[in-house]
C-alpha positions in Angstrom: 4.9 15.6 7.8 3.5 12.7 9.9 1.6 9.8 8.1 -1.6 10.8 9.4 -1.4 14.2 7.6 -0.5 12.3 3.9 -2.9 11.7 1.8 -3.0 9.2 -0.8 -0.7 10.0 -3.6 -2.7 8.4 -6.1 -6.3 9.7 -5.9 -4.7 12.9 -3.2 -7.6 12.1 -1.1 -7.3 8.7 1.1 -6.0 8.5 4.3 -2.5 6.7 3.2 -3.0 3.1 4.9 0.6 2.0 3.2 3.6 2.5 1.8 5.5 1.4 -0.7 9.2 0.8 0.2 10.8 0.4 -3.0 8.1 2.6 -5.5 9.1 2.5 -9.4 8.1 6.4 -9.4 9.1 7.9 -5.6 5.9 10.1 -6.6 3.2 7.4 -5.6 4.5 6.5 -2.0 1.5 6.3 -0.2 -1.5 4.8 -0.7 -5.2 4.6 0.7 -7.0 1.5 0.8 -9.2 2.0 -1.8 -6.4 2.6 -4.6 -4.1 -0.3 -2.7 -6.7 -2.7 -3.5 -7.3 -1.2 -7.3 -3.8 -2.3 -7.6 -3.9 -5.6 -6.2 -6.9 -6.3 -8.5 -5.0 -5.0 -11.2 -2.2 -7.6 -10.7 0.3 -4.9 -9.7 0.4 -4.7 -6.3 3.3 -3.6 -3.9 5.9 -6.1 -2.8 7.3 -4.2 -0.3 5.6 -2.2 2.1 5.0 -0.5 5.6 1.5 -0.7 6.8 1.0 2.8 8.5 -1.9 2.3 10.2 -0.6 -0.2 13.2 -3.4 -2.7 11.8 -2.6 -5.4 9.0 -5.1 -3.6 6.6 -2.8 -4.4 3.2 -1.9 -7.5 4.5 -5.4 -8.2 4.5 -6.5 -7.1 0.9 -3.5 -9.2 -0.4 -5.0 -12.1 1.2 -8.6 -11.3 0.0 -7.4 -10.0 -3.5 -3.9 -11.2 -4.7 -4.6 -14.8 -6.8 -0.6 -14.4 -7.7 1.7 -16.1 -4.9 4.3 -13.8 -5.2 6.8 -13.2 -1.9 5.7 -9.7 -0.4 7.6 -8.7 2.5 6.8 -6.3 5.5 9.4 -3.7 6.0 9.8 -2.8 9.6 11.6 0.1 11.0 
């Protein structure tokens, strides 16, 4: 199943906008922006990741969200 057919596997209705390369629980995967940026705001936000969407979008919300100066890395193909 493509990305664009996912939805979030959080709320199970977001368009998935990211995914988590290396998730604690390989249920929650895929995530829509609005539950990516409840967990950056939470202070547990993904370190590794795919954006799905061809646009920064995560990237983003780390930079507008995350006060912690962690290393996150892009995973590419």
């Amino acid at each position: 199943m493509g990305a664009h057919r996912r939805t979030c596997d959080w709320c199970g209705s977001g368009t998935p906008i990211v995914r988590d390369m290396e998730p604690v629980n390989p249920d929650y995967q895929y995530w829509c922006e609005e539950c990516a940026r409840a967990l950056i705001i939470k202070g547990d936000p993904i370190e590794t990741y795919r954006e799905l969407e061809g646009e920064p979008i995560y990237g983003r919300l780390l930079d507008e969200h995350c006060t912690l100066k962690r290393f996150y890395s892009f995973a590419t193909a």
